[in-house]
C-alpha positions as CSV (number, residue, x, y, z in Angstrom):
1,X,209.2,-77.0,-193.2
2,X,211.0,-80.1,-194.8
3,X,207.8,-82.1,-194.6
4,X,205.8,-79.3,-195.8
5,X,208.1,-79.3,-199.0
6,X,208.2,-82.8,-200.1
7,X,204.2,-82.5,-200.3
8,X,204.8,-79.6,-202.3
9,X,207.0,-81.7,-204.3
10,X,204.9,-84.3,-204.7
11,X,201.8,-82.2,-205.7
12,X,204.0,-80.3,-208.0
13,X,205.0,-83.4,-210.3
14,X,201.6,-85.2,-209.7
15,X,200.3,-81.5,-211.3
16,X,202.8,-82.2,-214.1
17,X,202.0,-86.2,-214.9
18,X,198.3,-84.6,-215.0
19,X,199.0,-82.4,-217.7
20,X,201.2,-84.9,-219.4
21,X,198.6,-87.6,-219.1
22,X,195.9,-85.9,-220.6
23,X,196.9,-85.8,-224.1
24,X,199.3,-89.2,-224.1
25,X,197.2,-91.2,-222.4
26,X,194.9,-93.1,-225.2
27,X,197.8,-94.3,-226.3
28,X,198.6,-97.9,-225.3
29,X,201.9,-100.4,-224.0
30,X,205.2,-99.4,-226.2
31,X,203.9,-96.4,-227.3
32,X,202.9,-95.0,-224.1
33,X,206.1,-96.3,-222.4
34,X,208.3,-94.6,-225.5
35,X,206.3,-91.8,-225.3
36,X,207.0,-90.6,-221.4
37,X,210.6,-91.7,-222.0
38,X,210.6,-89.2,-224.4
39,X,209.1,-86.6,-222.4
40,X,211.7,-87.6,-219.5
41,X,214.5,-86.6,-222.5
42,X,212.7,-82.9,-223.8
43,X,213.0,-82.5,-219.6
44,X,216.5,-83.7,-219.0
45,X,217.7,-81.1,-222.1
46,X,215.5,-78.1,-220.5
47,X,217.2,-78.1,-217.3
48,X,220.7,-78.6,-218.4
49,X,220.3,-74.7,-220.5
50,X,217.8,-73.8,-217.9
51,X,220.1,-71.6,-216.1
52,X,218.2,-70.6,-212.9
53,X,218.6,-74.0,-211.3
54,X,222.2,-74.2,-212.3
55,X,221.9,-75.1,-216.3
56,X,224.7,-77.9,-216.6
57,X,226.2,-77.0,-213.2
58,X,222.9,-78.1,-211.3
59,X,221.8,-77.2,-208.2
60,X,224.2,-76.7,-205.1
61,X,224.5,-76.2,-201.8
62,X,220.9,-77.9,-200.6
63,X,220.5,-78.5,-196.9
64,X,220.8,-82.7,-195.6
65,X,217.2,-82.7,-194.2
66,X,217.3,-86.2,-195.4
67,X,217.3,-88.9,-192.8
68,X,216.2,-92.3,-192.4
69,X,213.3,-91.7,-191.0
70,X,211.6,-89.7,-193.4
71,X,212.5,-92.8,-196.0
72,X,211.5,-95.1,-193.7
73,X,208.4,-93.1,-193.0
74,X,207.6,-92.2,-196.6
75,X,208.3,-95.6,-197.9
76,X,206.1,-97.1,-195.0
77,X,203.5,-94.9,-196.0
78,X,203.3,-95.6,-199.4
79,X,203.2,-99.4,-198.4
80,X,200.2,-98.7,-196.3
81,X,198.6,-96.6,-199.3
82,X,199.4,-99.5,-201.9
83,X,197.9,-102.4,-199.8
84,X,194.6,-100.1,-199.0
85,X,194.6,-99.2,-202.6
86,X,194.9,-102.9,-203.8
87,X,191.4,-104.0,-202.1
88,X,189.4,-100.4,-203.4
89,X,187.4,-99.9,-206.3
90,X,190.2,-97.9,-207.6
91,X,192.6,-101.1,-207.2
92,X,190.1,-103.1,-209.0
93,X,189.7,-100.7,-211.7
94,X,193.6,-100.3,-212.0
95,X,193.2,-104.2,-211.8
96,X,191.0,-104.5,-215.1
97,X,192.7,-101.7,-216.7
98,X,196.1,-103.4,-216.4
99,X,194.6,-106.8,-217.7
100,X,192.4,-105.6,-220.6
101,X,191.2,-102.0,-221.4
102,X,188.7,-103.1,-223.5
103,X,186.7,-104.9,-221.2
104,X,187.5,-102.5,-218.4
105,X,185.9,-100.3,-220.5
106,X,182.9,-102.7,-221.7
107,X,182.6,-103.0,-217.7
108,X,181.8,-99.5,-216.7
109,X,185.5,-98.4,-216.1
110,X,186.5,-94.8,-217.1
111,X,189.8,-96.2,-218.6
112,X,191.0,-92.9,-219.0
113,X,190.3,-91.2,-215.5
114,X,192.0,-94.8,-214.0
115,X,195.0,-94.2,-216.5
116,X,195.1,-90.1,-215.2
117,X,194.8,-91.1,-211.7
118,X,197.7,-93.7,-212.1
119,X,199.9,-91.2,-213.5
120,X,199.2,-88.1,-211.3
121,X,199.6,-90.6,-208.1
122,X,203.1,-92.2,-209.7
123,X,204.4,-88.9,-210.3
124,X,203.4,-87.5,-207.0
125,X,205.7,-90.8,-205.6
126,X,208.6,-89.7,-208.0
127,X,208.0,-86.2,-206.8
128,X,208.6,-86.6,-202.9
129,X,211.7,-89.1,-204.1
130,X,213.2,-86.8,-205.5
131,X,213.0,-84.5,-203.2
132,X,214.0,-87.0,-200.3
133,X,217.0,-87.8,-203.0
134,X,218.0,-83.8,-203.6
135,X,218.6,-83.4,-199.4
136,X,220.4,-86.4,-198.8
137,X,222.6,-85.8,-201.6
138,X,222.6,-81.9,-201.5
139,X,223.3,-81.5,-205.4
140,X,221.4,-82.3,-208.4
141,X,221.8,-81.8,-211.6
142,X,219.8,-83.0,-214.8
143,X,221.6,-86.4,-215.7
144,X,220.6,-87.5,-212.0
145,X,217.2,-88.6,-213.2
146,X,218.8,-89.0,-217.4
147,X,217.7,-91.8,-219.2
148,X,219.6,-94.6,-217.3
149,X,218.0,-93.9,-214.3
150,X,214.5,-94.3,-215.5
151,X,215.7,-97.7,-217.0
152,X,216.9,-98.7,-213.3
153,X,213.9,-97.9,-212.1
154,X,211.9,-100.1,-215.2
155,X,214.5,-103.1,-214.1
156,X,213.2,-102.8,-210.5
157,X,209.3,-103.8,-211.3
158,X,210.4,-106.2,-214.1
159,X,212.7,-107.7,-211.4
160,X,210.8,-107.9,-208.1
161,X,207.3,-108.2,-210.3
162,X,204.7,-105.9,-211.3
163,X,201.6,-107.7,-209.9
164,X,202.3,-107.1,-206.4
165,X,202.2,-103.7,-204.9
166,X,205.4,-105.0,-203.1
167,X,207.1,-106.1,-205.9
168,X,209.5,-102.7,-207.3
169,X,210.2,-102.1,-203.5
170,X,211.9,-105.9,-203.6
171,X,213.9,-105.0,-207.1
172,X,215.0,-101.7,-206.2
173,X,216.3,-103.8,-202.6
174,X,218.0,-106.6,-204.8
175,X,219.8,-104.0,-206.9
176,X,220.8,-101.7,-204.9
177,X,222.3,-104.4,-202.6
178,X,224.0,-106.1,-205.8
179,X,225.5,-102.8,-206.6
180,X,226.9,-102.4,-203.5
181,X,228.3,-106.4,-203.6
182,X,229.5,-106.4,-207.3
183,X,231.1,-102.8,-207.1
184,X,234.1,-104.8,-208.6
185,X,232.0,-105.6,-212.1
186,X,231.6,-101.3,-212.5
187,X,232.7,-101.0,-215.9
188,X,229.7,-104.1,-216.5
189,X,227.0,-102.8,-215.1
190,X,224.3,-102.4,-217.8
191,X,225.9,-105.8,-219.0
192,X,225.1,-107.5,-215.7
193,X,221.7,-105.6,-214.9
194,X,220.6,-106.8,-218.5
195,X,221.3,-110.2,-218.3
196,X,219.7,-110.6,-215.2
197,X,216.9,-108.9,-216.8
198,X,217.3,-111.3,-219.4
199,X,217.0,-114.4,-217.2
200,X,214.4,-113.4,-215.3
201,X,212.0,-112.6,-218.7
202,X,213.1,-116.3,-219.6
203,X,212.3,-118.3,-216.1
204,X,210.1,-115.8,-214.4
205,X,208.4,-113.5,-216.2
206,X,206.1,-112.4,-213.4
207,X,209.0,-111.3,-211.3
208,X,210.6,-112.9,-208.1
């Protein structure tokens, strides 16, 4: 049943970045990006007074169905997805989207069904995560996906490179492995993960 309720998961939250979507959407760059952040906020307050999944207290006692394999799987998977996906005509719409909505849209492209599309299928991703993340760890609670969390996850594509489908898989790899080697810096950690956010703006915008 584990597999069974990761897709549920996942269809859930793609339901969810649907409904968000639809109304945000026509809005463009820092206003879209400020504007999910803040949804991520209104969410992270609702379940810390939502009390039947635990309020502040979260959720306890979940079952470790988490293993590699279904990481290794799911993140296989999604690989296999994003390199199909590249070459499609959705890619290529995403693709002209990405580089210029206007002429997307001058082009043929429904800017707005590519935009929904994107969001249902990124929250779908962050759906199944999170569920992969709530049976390895068997507790959540509402600051485990707070604002921080959704800046770590903004420093992995700036870091491994949003123009390749490959490229947030190789952040989230360098930082998770410099957490582990620079547990010693702790009490610097936004300090260290913005400079190097810093440098890479400066001498490689694109990403690694």
């Amino acid at each position: 049943w584990f597999p069974v309720s990761l897709l549920v998961a996942g269809l859930g939250t793609g339901l969810v970045g649907f409904l968000v979507g639809v109304p945000v959407l026509r809005l463009r760059g820092l206003l879209l990006a400020l504007v999910t952040f803040g949804f991520g906020q209104v969410v992270e307050v609702f379940f810390l007074n939502f009390k039947p999944t635990g309020a502040a207290e979260g959720i306890r006692g979940i079952y470790p169905h988490t293993n590699l394999w279904y990481v290794y799987g799911f993140v296989a998977l999604l690989v296999v997805f994003l390199a199909r996906l590249r070459h499609s005509r959705m890619g290529r719409a995403f693709e002209a989207v990405k580089l210029d909505e206007t002429a997307a849209e001058a082009m043929g492209v429904n800017v707005i069904r590519s935009k929904l599309i994107a969001f249902a299928t990124g929250a779908f991703v962050a759906g199944v995560g999170g569920g992969l993340y709530a049976h390895h760890a068997m507790f959540i609670q509402y600051d485990n996906f707070d604002f921080k969390r959704g800046v770590d996850i903004a420093i992995y594509m700036v870091l491994g490179g949003m123009d390749v489908f490959y490229g947030p898989i190789l952040g989230a790899f360098i930082i998770t492995y410099l957490s582990t080697a620079l547990q010693f810096l702790a009490e610097w950690r936004w300090e260290v993960w913005g400079s190097i956010v810093i440098l890479v703006m400066i001498f490689r915008p694109q990403g690694i």
